[in-house]
C-alpha positions in Angstrom: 83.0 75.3 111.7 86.4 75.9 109.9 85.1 76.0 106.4 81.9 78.0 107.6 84.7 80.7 108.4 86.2 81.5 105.5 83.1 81.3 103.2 81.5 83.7 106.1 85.1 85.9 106.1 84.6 86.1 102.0 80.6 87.0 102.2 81.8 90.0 104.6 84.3 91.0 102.1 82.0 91.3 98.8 79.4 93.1 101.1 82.1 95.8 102.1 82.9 96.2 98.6 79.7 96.7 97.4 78.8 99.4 100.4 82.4 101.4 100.2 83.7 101.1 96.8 81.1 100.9 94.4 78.8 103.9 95.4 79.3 107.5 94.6 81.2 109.2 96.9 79.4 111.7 99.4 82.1 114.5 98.5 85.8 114.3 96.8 88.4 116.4 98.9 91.5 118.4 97.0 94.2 120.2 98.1 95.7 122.5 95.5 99.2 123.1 95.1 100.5 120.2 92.6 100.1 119.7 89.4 96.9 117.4 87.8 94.5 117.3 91.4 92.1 119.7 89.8 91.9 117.8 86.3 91.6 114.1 87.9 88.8 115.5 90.7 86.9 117.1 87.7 87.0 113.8 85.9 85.8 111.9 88.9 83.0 114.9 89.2 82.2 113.5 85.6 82.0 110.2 86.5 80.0 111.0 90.0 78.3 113.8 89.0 75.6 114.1 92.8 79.2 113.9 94.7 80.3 117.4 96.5 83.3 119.1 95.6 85.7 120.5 98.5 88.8 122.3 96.9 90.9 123.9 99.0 94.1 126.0 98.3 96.2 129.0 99.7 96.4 131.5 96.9 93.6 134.2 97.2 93.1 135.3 93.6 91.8 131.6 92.9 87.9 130.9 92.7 86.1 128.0 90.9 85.9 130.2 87.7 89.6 130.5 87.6 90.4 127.1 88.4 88.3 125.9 85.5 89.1 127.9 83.3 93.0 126.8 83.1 91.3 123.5 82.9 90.1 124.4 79.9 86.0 124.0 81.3 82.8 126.1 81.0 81.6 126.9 84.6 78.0 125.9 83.7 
């Protein structure tokens, strides 16, 4: 029984790994206000391109054209 636990203890592991960290995420969460958040959740978009974006920020005036558009990004 006292090997069977960690080999059981390591199995579990792999298997959480596999269901949290190597799927897309459902949606990707940013809160504006600092500097690079809306260039590194575009470039995780990229990578997971079915994942939801959720930006959210404080300043009126801002909408998703704006935003990528100091990014330097076509809306389409």
């Amino acid at each position: 029984m006292t090997v069977y636990l960690p080999i059981y203890a390591n199995n579990q592991n792999k298997n959480s790994e596999q269901a949290f960290f190597q799927r897309a995420p459902d949606v990707i969460a940013v809160f504006t206000g600092d500097i690079g958040r809306i260039a590194h959740t575009l470039k995780k978009a990229e990578k997971y391109p079915s994942t939801k974006i959720f930006i959210t920020g404080v300043y009126a005036k801002n909408s998703l054209k704006t935003l990528l558009e100091k990014q330097g990004r076509d809306i389409s």
